[in-house]
N, C-alpha and C positions, 0 to 999 in steps of 0.2 A: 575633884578635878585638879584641887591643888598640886598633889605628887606626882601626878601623872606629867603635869607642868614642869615641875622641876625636874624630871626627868629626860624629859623634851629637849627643855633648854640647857642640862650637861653635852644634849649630842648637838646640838645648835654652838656651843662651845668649841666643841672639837671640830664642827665645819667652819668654825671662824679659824681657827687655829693653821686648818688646813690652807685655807684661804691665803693667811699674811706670815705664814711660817718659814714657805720657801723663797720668798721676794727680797730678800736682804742677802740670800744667801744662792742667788741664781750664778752671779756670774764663778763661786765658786764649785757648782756643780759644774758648768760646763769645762772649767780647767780641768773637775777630774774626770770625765769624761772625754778629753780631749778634742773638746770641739770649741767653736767660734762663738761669741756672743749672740752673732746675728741668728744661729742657729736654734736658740732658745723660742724663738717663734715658733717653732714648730710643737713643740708643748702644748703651748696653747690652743694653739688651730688641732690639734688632733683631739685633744681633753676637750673642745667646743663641736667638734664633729659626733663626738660618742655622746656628748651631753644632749644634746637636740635630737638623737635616738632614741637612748636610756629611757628619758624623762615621761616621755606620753605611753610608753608601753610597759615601765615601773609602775605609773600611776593608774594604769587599765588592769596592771594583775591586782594591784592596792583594791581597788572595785570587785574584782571578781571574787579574791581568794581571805581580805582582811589586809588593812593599811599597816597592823601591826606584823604582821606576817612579813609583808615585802621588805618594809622599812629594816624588818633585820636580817634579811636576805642582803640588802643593799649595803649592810653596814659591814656586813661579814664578807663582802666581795671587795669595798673599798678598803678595807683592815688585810685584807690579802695583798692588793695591789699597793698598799700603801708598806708593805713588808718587802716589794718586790722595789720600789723605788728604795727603798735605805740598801741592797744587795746586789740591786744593779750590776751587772760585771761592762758592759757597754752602752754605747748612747741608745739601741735599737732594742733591747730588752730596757731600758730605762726609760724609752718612748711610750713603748707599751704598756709598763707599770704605771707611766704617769697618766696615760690617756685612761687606765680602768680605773683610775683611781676619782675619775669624773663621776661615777654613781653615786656622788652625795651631793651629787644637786638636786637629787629629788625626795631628799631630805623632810627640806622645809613644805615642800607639796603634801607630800605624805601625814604629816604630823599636823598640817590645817585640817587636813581630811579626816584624819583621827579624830579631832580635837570637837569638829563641828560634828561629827557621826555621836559619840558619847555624850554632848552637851544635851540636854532635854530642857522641854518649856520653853516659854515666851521670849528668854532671856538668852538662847542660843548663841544670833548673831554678835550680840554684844557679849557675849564672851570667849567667844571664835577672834573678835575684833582686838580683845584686852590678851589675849592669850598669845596671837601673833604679835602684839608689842614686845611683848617681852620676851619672845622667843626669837624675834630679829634684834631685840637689844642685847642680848644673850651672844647672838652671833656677831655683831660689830665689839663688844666686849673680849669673844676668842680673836676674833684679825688682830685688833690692838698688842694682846697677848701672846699672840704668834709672832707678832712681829716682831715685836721686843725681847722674845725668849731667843731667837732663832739668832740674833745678833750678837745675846750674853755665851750663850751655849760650843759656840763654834769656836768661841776663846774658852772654856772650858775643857772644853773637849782637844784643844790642843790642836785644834782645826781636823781632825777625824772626821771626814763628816760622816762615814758611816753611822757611828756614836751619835752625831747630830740628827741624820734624817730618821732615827731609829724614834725619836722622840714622837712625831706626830701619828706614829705606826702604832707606837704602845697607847697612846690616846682613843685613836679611835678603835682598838684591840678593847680598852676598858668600855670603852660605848657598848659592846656589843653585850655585856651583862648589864649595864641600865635598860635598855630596849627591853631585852627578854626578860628580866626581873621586873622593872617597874612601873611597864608601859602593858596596861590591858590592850584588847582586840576591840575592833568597832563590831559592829551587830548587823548593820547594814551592808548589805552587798549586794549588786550587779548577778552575781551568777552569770553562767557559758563561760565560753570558752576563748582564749584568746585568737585575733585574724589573725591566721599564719600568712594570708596570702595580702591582706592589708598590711604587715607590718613589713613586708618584702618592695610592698608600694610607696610605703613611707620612706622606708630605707634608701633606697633609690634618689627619690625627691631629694631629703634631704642630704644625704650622703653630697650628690651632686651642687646644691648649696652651698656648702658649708666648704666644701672642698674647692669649688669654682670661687667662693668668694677670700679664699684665703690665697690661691693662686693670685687672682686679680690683687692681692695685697702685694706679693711677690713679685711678680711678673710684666706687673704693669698693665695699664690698659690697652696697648696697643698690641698683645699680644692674642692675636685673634680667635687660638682654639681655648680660650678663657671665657671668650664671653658665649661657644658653642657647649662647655659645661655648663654653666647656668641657666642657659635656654633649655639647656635639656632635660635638668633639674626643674624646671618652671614646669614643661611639658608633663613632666611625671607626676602631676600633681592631678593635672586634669580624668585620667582612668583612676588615679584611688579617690578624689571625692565621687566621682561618678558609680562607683564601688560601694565607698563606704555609704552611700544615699540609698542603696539598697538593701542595705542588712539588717534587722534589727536588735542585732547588738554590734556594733562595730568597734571599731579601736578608736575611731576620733568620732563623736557621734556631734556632725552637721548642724543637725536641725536645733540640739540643744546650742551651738555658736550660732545660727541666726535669732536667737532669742534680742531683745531688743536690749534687755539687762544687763548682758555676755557680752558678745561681738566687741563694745568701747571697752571691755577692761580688757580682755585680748588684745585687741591694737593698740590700747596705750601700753600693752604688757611692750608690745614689742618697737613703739617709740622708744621709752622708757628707758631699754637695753638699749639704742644708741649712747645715750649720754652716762647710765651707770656704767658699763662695761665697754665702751667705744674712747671715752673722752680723757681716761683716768693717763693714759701713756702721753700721750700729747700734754696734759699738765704737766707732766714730769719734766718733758722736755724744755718746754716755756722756761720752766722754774729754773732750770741747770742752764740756760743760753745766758752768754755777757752780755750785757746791756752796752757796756763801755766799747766791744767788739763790733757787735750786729746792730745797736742803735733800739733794742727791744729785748723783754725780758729780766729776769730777777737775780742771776749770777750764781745763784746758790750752790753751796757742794749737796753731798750724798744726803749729808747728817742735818742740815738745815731742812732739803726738802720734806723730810719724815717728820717736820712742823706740820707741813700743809697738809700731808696724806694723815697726819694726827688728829685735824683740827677739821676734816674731813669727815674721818668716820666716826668721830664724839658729837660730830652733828647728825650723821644718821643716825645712830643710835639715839639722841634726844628725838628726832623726828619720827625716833617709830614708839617710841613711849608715852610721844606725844597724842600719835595717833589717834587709839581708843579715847583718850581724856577727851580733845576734840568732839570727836565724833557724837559721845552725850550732850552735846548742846546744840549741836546745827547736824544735819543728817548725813550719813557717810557716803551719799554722792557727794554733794558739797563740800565734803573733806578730803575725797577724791579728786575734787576739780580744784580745792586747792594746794592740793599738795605737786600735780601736777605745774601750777601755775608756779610754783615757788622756784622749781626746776627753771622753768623760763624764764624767769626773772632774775636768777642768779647766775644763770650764763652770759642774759642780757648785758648784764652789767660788765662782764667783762670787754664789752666792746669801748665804752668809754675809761672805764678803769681796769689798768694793768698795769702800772708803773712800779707800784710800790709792793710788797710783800705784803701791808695792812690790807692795802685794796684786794688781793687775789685771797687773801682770808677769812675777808669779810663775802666775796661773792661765795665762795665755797660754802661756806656755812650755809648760807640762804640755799644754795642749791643743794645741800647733805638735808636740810631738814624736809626737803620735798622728798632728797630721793628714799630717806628712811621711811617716810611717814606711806610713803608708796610699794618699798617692799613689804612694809608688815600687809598694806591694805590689797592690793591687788590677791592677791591667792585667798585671803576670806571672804573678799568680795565677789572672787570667783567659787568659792563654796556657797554660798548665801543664794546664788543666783541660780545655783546648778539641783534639779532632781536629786534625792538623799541618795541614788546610787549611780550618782554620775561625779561624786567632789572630787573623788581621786585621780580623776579624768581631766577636769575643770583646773582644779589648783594645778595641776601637771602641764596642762598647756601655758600657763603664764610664764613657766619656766622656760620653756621652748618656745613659745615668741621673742620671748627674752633675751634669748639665746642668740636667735637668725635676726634681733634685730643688731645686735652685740658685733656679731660677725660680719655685717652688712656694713656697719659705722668702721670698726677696725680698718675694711678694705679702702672705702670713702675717703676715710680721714687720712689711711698713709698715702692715697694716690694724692689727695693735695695738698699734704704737707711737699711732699715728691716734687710736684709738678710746679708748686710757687718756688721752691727752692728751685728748677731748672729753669723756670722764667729768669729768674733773679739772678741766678749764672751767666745767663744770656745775656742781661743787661749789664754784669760786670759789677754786681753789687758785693759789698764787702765781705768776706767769710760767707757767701752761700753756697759754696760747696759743701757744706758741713752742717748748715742747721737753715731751717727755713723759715722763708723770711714771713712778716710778721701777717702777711695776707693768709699765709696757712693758716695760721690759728683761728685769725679771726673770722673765714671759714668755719672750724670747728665747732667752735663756742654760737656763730650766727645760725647753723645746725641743733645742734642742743636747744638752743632756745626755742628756734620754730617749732620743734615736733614737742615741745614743752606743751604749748600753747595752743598747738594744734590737738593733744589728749586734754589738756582743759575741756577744749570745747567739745570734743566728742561726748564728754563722760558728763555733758548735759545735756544730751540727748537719754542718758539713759530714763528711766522713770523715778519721778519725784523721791517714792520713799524706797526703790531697790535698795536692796540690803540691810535695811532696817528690819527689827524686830517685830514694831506693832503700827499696822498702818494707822494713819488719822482718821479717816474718813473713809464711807464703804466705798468711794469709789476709788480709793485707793486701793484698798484691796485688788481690785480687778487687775490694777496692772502689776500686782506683782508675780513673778516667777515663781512656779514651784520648788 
C-alpha cells in the first residue's frame, strides 16, 4: 500500500498547488484579461457550482466503473482545462477553463475510496485513517508550494503569465502518468448503471443553490427574485430524494445517509465548509483594515498577511498528521468531536482577542489544527461508515456538503460584512464606506464557532466505536455500520 500512497499524495501535491498557485497572482490575471477585481468572484462561484455537480456523480461512476478509472478520467479533464486557463484568449473562455478545472475536488474522495477498497484485514480503517493524514498533509504541503512558486515565477518569467499559468498545467499533465502507472484499481464495485434522470434532479437542485446563493452574495438580500432561486432549488430536492428512495441503485443512495453513523459526518461535512472555505476571505480582510483608521484590525500589507495564511495551513497540515496518531488512543468519534471542538474554539477566541497579530495567530493555529485533523477525518470516516460499494458515493458527499456549506457562509458572510458596514455609514462612522466595521466580523468568527460546536455535539450522537476497526464488546458490534 506504501507506493500506491505515495502516489496518491504526488497528485494531492498538484491539488494543493492548484489550490494556492493562482491566489498571489489573481489580480494579475484580471488586468490581462481586462476586467475588474471585483470580477474575480465569479471564478469562484462558477468552479463551486460545477464542484457540487462534479463531485457526487465522479464519485457514483468511482462505485460503478473502479475509483481508479474515474480518478484518471478526472485528472485528464482538469489537465485539459488547466491548459485551457494558461491559453485563455478572453475572460468567458477563461471562465470556462477555470470552472472545469473544478474536477479535482474529487480527487481526495476518490483516493479514500481507493485507499479503503484495497486495504484488507482488521486493520483497514486505521489505515484508511493514517493514509488520509498524510495525503491531506501532502495537499496543505502543495498550497504552501503554490503559493510561494506562483510569486517567485511571475518574476521569472518576466511577468508572462502565459509562462506562469503554464506551470500548474504541466503539473497536473505529469499526474496523469502517476494515476495510470502507479495507482492499481479497487476490486469492489457498485455495478449499474448511472441515473440519467436522477443526475438531471440533482443538477437542478443544485445548480439552483449554488447559483441563487452566489447571487444573494452579489446582489443582496433585498433583491427578491434571489431568494425565488433558492426556494426553487430547495423545492428540487424534494421529487429526486422521493426518486432516488425508489431505486435500487440510485445516484445518492438515502437510506445509507439515514444510517445513524453517516448523516453527523455529513452535516458536520457541511458546517465545517462554513468556516474552511467561508471564513478564510474575511480574514484577509480584518488583516489589511488600519487599526489607526477604523479603530479595529491588524494593518498589514499583502506580504505580511501570507504570515497568517502560512501559519494557517502548517497548522492544518500538523492537524491532519495528527489525526491518525490521535485516533490510536482515544477512538475516532472522539477525535472527531475533538477536532471539531478545536474549530470552535479557535474562532471563539477571536471574539475577545483580535488586537494584535500574535493573538490572530495563535486563534488560527487552534483553529487550522481542527480544521486539518477534520479534512483528513471526515471522507475516511465517511468510507468506514459506508457499504464496501457505496465509499465512493459516501467520501464524494463530504465533498459536496462541503461545498453548499462553503457557498452558503460566502453569501452570509458578505451580506454582513455588507450590511454592518451600511449600518455604520448610517451612523457616520469613520472610513465605513470602505471596510466594515468590526461587528461584521465578529459575526463571522461568532458563526464559525457555533456550527464548530454545534458538529461536536452531533458527532456524539454517532455510535461509541463507528469507525473503528475492532469493536470492544459484542454489543458493540451491533451498532456498528456495514
Amino acid at each position: 500500500m506504501g507506493p500506491v500512497v505515495l502516489f496518491l499524495a504526488l497528485v494531492e501535491i498538484t491539488s494543493g498547488i492548484l489550490q494556492g498557485y493562482y491566489t498571489p497572482i489573481l489580480s494579475d490575471i484580471a488586468r490581462n484579461l481586462g476586467i475588474n477585481d471585483g470580477d474575480v468572484n465569479w471564478f469562484e462561484a462558477a468552479q463551486l457550482m460545477l464542484s457540487a455537480l462534479a463531485v457526487p456523480v465522479l464519485a457514483k461512476l468511482g462505485d460503478i466503473y473502479g475509483h481508479k478509472r474515474i480518478l484518471l478520467v478526472s485528472t485528464v479533464l482538469t489537465a485539459a482545462a488547466s491548459w485551457g486557463v494558461a491559453f485563455a484568449p478572453d475572460f468567458w473562455t477563461f471562465l470556462a477553463a477555470w470552472s472545469l478545472q473544478g474536477f479535482y475536488v474529487v480527487w481526495l474522495p476518490l483516493e479514500i475510496a481507493l485507499i479503503f477498497g484495497r486495504a484488507a484485514g482488521p486493520g483497514r480503517a486505521a489505515l484508511t485513517r493514517k493514509a488520509a493524514g498524510l495525503l491531506v498533509g501532502a495537499l496543505q504541503f502543495g498550497v504552501i508550494a503554490g503559493a510561494l512558486a506562483a510569486g517567485v515565477l511571475v518574476e521569472v518569467f518576466a511577468g508572462s503569465l502565459t509562462l506562469t499559468l503554464m506551470v500548474p498545467a504541466v503539473a497536473v499533465t505529469a499526474c496523469i502518468a502517476a494515476v495510470h502507472f502507479g495507482v492499481p484499481e479497487t476490486t469492489e464495485r457498485a455495478g449499474g448503471i448511472l441515473d440519467g434522470r436522477g443526475f438531471l434532479l440533482l443538477a437542478i437542485g443544485l445548480l439552483m443553490i449554488t447559483s441563487g446563493l452566489s447571487f444573494l452574495r452579489i446582489n443582496g438580500p433585498g433583491t427578491w427574485w434571489v431568494w425565488l432561486v433558492l426556494a426553487a432549488g430547495l423545492a428540487a430536492f424534494v421529487p429526486f430524494v422521493r426518486y432516488e428512495l425508489g431505486l435500487k441503485d440510485p445516484l445518492v443512495d438515502f437510506a445509507m445517509l439515514r444510517d445513524k453513523a453517516m448523516w453527523p459526518v455529513q452535516l458536520t461535512a457541511g458546517l465545517f465548509g462554513i468556516s474552511v472555505l467561508g471564513a478564510q476571505a474575511p480574514m484577509s480582510t480584518f488583516a489589511r483594515t488600519d487599526r489607526a483608521v477604523h479603530g479595529y484590525g491588524l494593518g498589514l500589507d499583502a506580504g505580511s498577511v501570507s504570515i497568517i495564511i502560512g501559519s494557517y495551513v502548517l497548522s492544518v497540515l500538523i492537524g491532519a498528521l495528527l489525526f491518525p496518531v490521535v485516533s490510536r488512543y482515544v477512538t475516532p468519534r472522539l477525535t472527531l468531536c475533538g477536532a471539531a471542538a478545536l474549530v470552535g474554539v479557535g474562532y471563539l477566541l477571536f471574539l475577545p482577542f483580535h488586537d494584535t497579530l500574535a493573538q490572530t495567530l495563535a486563534n488560527m493555529v487552534v483553529a487550522g489544527l481542527g480544521s486539518g485533523a477534520l479534512v483528513a477525518a471526515l471522507p475516511s470516516a465517511a468510507a468506514a461508515a459506508a457499504p464496501l460499494n457505496r465509499t465512493g458515493m459516501a467520501t464524494g458527499l463530504t465533498n459536496t456538503t462541503k461545498t453548499i456549506g462553503g457557498s452558503f457562509a460566502s453569501a452570509v458572510f458578505g451580506i454582513a460584512l455588507m450590511s454592518a458596514a451600511t449600518d455604520a455609514l448610517a451612523d457616520g462612522a469613520q472610513g465605513a464606506g470602505t471596510a466594515a466595521p468590526l461587528t461584521g466580523y465578529l459575526t463571522v468568527w461568532t458563526v464559525c464557532s457555533v456550527t464548530g460546536f454545534i458538529a461536536a455535539g452531533l458527532l456524539l450522537l454517532v455510535p461509541r466505536l463507528a469507525f473503528a476497526d475492532v469493536p470492544l464488546t459484542a454489543s458493540d458490534t451491533d451498532t456498528r455500520t456495514s
